[in-house]
C-alpha positions in Angstrom: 0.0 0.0 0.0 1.3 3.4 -0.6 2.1 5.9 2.3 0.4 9.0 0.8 -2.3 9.9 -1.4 -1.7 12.4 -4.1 -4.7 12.1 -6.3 -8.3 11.5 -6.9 -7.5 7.6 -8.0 -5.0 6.8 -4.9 -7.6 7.4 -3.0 -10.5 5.7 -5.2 -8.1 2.7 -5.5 -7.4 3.2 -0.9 -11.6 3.0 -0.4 -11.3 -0.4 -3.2 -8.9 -1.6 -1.1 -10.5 -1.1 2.0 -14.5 -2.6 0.5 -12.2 -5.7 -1.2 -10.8 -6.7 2.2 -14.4 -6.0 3.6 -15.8 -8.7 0.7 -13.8 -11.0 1.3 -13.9 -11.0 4.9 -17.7 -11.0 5.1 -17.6 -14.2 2.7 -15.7 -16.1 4.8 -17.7 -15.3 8.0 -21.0 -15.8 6.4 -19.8 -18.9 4.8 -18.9 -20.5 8.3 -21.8 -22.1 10.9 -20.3 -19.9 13.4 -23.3 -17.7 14.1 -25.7 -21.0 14.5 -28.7 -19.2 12.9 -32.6 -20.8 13.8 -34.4 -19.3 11.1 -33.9 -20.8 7.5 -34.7 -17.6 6.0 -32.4 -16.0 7.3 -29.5 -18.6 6.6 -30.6 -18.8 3.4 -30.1 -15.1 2.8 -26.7 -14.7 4.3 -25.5 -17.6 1.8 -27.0 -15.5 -1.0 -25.0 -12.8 0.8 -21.8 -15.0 0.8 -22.4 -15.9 -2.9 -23.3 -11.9 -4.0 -19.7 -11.1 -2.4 -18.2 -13.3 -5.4 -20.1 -10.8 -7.8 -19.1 -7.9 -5.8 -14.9 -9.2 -5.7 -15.1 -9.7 -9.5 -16.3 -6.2 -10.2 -13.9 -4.5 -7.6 -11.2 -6.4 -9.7 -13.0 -4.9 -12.5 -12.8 -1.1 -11.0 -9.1 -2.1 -10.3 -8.2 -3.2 -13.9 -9.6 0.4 -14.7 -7.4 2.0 -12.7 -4.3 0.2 -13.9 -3.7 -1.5 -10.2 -3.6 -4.7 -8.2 -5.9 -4.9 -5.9 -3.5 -4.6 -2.6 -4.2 -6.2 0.7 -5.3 -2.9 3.3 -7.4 -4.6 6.1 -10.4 -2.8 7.0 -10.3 -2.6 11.0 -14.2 -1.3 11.2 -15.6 -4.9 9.5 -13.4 -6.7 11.6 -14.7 -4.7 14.1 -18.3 -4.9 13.3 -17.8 -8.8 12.6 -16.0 -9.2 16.2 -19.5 -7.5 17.5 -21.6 -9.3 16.2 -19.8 -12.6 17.1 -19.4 -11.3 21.0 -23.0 -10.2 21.0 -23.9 -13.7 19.3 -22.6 -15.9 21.7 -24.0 -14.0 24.8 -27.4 -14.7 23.6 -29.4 -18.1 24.2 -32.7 -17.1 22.1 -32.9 -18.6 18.9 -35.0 -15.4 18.1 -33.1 -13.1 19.7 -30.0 -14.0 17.9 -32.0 -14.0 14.1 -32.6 -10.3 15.4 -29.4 -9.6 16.5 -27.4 -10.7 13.1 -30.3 -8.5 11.3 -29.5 -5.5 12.8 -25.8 -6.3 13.0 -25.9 -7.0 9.0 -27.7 -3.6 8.6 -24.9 -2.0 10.3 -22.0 -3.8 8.3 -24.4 -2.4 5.2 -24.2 0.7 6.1 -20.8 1.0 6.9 -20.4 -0.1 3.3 -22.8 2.2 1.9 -21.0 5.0 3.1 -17.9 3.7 1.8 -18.9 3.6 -1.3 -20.4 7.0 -1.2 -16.7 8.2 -0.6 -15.3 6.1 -3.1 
């Protein structure tokens, strides 16, 4: 990663790097049975989640290409973050439904974050 940013595209290609880590991050932890979710639904959408991030890395790579540049590794510390949460939050609950409420919310928030993210990109 570079030390500074002197243009526009440094830091485009600094928020890509940040939202690729954040892809790939989310893909692996949605992928796992760590979060031991009741509702099929709801597992059922965060695979599709997991899957859509595959979509998501190949159009990054895409943005990347444009800008003549490899896609470095720049860990995003507020989806770990939000992802470290959600785990500690996760295993303090016992409800079934509490917990398909809590990963709902904590998703929305993960969202967000990315939203906003992109809105800077």
């Amino acid at each position: 990663m570079k030390n500074h940013i002197y243009t526009l595209q440094d830091t485009l290609a600094l928020q890509l790097q940040g939202l690729y880590f954040a892809e790939l991050r989310i893909k692996g932890e949605f992928e796992s049975s760590e979060y031991q979710i009741a509702s099929p639904r709801l597992r059922k959408a965060m695979d599709n989640y997991a899957q859509d991030a595959d979509d998501k890395l190949l159009k990054l790579d895409r943005l990347f290409n444009y800008l003549m540049q490899e896609p470095e590794f720049r860990k995003n510390k507020v989806i770990v973050k939000l992802l470290e949460d959600t785990r500690e939050m996760l295993s303090y609950t016992d409800s079934p439904h509490l917990r398909n409420i809590l990963v709902v919310s904590c998703l929305q928030n993960i969202n967000a974050y990315k939203i906003s993210c992109l809105k800077i990109a």
